[in-house]
C-alpha positions in Angstrom: 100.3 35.6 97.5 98.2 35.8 100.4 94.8 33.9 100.8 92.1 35.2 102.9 88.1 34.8 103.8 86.7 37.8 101.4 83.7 37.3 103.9 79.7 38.1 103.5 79.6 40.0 100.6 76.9 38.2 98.9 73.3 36.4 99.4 72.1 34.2 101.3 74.7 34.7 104.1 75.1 38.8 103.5 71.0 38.8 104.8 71.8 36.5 107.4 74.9 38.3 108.9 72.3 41.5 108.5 69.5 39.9 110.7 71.8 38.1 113.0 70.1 38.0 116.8 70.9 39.5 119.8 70.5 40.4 123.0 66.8 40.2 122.8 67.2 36.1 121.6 70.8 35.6 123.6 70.2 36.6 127.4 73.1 38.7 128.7 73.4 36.4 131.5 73.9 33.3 129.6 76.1 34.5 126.4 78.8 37.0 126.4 77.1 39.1 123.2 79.4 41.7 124.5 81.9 40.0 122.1 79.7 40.1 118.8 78.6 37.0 116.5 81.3 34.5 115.1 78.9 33.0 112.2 81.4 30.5 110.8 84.8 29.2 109.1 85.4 27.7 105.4 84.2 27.7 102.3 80.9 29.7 101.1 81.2 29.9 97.4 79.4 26.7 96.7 82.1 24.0 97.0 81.6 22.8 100.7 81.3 19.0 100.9 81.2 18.2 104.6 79.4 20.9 106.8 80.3 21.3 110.7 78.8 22.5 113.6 80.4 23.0 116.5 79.4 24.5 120.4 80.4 28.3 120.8 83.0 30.9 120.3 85.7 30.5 122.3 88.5 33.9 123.2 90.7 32.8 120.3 87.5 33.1 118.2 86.5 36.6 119.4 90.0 37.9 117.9 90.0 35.6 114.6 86.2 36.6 114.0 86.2 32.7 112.6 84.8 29.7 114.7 87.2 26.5 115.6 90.5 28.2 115.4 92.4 27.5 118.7 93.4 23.9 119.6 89.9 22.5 118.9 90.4 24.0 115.7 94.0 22.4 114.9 92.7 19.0 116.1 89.2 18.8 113.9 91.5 19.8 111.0 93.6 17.1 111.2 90.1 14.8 111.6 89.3 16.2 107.9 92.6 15.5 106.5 92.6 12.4 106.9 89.0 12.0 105.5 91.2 13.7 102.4 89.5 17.1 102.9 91.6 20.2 103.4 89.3 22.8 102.2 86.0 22.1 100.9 84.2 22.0 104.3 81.9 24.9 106.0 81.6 25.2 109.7 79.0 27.0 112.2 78.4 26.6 115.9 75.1 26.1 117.7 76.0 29.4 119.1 76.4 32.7 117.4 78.1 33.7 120.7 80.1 32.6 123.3 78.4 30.5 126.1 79.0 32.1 129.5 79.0 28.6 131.5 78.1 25.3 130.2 74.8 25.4 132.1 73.8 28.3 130.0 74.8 26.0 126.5 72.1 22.7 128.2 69.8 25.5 129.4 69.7 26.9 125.7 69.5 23.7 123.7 66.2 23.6 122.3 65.4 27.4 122.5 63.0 28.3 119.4 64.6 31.5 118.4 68.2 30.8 118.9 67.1 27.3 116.8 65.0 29.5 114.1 68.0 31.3 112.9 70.7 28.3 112.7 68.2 26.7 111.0 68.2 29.4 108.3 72.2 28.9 108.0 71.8 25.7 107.9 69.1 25.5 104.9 71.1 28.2 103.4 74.5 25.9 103.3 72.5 22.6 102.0 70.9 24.2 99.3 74.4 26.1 98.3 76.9 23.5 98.8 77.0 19.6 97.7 76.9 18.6 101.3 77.7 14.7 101.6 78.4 14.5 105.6 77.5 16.7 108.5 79.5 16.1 112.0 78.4 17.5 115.0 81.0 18.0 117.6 79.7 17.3 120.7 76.4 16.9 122.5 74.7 20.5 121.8 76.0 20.1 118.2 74.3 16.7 118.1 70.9 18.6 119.4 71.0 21.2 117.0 71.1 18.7 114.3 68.9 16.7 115.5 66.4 19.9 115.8 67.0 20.5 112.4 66.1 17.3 111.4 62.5 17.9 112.8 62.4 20.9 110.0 61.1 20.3 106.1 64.5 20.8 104.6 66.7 19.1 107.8 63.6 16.1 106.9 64.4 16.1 103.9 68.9 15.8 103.9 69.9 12.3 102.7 73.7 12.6 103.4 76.2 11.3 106.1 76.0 11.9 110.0 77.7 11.6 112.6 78.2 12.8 115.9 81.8 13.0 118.1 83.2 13.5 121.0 84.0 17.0 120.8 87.7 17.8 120.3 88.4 19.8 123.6 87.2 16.8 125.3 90.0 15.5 126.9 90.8 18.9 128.4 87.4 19.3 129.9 87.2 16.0 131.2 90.7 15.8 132.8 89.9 19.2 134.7 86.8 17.1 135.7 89.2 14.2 137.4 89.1 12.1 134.7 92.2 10.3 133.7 94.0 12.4 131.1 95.3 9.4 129.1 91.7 7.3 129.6 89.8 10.5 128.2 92.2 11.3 125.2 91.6 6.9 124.4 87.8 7.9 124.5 88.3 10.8 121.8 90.4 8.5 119.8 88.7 5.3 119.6 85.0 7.7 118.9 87.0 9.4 115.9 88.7 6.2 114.6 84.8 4.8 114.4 83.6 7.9 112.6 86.3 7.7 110.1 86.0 4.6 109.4 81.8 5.2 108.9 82.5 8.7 106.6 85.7 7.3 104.5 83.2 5.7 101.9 81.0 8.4 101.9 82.9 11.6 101.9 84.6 12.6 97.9 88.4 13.4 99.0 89.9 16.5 97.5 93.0 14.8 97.7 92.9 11.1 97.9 94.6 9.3 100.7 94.7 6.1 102.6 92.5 6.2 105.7 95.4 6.1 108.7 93.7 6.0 111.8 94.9 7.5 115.4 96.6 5.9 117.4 96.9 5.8 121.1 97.7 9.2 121.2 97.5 12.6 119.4 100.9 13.1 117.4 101.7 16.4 115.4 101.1 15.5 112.5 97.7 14.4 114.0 96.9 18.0 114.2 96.3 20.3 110.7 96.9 23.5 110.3 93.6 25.9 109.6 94.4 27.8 106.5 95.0 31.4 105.8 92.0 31.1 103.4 89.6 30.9 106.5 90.1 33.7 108.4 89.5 37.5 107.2 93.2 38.9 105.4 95.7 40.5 107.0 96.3 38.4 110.2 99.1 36.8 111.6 100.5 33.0 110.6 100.3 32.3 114.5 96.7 33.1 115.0 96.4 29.9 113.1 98.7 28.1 115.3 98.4 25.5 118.6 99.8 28.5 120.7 97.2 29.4 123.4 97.5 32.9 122.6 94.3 34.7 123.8 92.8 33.9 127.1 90.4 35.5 129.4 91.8 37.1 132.4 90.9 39.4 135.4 90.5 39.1 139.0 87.1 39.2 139.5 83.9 37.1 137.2 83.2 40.5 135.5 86.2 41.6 134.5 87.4 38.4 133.2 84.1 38.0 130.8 85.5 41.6 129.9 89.2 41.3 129.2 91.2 38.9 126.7 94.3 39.2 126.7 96.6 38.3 123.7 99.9 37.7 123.4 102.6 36.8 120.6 103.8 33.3 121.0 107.7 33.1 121.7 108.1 31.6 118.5 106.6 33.9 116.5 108.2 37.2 118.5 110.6 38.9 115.5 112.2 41.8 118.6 
């Protein structure tokens, strides 16, 4: 038996994926809409419990058609596990498409239109779902909350919030010249605080004690994102740690064009 994501088939998120923005509300020059929309990943039948929004599409996510797949993925879903949530989360991005440089994501952050329409996702998933917590990951997650909040039904949300470091952190800060070791510390000691803040407040699916991280990321730190999340038919190591797709080409334009995917060793059956 194969699980799978049987997608948006019905109201509210079939009218949404139908009205989705683009061009005209992403500029060219600042998102790569060349790639299509990524709406989301998890559950939309009504069961979500913590909802999650993330920063943009990354090249893993223009293959999976599903947001927070790749490493960030991997890492986050070990985060919820240990909160005792494995599948009764939903998760958008502040960006329906990927951001083509991080000073297009700040430049963006308050924009009314590209606002106006996550705000209709994210009124669509409160009133659908028995949301209890909502993490943002990362700063332009934070804002888009925080925008939301300014609306009548963001106003008008009672549960859970917080915001962390975003789980790609270290990475980005390392290539940055920070410390690898001191940056992956930051991301640890931000998530053990916001475990310990949504432990009371989030309903497990499957009880467990609350084990926080250590001083660094083991495997079983990381989860695994399940088959159930991404649309049927593709392959166990698309939900893997294997950096499998990446963007490529030899000059700015045709690397925004080009991602290239390959099998990981691992998973190669020839």
């Amino acid at each position: 038996m194969h699980t799978f994501d049987p997608g948006y088939g019905n109201d509210p998120y079939a009218g949404l994926v139908r009205d989705h923005p683009g061009p005209e509300t992403y500029p060219p020059e600042h998102f790569r809409v060349e790639w299509g929309p990524i709406f989301h990943r998890g559950r939309l039948d009504g069961t979500a419990r913590v909802l999650v929004i993330g920063q943009d599409p990354a090249a893993h996510e223009a293959i999976t058609r599903r947001i927070l797949v790749g490493t960030a993925g991997r890492r986050f879903q070990g985060f919820l596990a240990k909160l005792g949530i494995d599948t009764s989360y939903v998760m958008i991005n502040t960006y329906l498409y990927s951001v083509y440089g991080q000073h297009s994501g700040n430049a963006h952050a308050t924009d009314p239109d590209i606002a106006g329409y996550r705000h209709d996702w994210l009124d669509a998933l409160i009133a659908d779902n028995p949301i209890e917590a909502v993490i943002a990951l990362g700063s332009l997650a934070d804002t888009a909350f925080h925008t939301w909040r300014a609306t009548p039904t963001g106003a008008a949300y009672t549960g859970a919030y917080q915001h962390i470091l975003h789980p790609t952190y270290p990475d980005s800060a390392a290539s940055s010249g920070t410390d690898p070791a001191k940056a992956l510390a930051k991301l640890l000691t931000n998530w053990n605080a916001a475990l310990q803040a949504l432990h009371p407040t989030v309903t497990p699916e499957t009880p467990r004690p609350l084990v926080p991280y250590g001083t660094t990321l083991t495997p079983d730190d990381l989860g695994t994102v399940p088959e159930a999340d991404l649309p049927p038919g593709l392959p166990a190591w698309m939900r893997s740690d294997e950096p499998w797709a990446s963007r490529q080409g030899s000059t700015p334009a045709d690397k925004r064009a080009t991602i290239t995917v390959q099998v990981p060793a691992g998973a190669r059956t020839f």
